[in-house]
N, C-alpha and C positions, 0 to 999 in steps of 0.2 A: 469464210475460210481466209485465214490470213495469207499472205503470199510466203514471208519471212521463213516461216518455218521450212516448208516447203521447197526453198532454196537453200537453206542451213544443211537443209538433210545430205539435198545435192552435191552440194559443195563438200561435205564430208565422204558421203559415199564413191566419190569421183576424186578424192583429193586434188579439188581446181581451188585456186587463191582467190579471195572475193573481189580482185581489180579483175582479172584475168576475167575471170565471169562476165564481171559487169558491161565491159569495153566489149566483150563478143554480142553481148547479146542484146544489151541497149544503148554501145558505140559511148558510156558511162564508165569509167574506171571507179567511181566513186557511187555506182547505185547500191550494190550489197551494204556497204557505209550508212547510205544514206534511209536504208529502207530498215537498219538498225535505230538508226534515229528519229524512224517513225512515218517514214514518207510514206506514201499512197500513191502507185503508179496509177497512169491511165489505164483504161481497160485496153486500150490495143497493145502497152506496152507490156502487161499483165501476160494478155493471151500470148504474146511473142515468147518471154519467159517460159510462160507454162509448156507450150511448145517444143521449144529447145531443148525443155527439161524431159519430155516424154520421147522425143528422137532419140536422145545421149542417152538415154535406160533402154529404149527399144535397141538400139544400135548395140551396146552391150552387152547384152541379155543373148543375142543372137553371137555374139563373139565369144559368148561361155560355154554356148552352146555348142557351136562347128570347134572351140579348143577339143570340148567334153569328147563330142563325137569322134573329132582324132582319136584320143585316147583310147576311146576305146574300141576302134576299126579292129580288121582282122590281121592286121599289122603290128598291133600293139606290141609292147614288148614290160614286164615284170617288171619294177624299178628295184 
């Protein structure tokens, strides 16, 4: 499995910019760039990505969910 797409997705579904990514998550402003042009991270740098990438979807998945639940408590109100 290639990493590339994997991070494409990310970065679209999260609208984060490919420096911004890259500098958070392997201190690289130019890795998304680079991994465009074919690069091959190490495995530990790989798993760190992967990582990152599974936190920031668990992490908002659970912020959809407690919004959702707001919505629809026994407070709610019609819009």
């Amino acid at each position: 499995m290639s990493l590339l797409p994997v991070v494409e997705r990310h970065l679209r579904a999260h609208s984060v910019p490919p420096s911004r990514f890259g500098r958070l998550v392997a201190g690289d402003p130019r890795f998304v760039f680079d991994l465009r042009r074919g690069r091959e991270p190490r495995a530990a740098t790989r798993d760190r990505v992967l990582a990152h990438i599974a936190r920031t979807d668990a992490q908002a998945s659970k912020d959809v969910r407690a919004t959702n639940s707001r919505m629809e408590g026994p407070h709610a109100t019609a819009l």
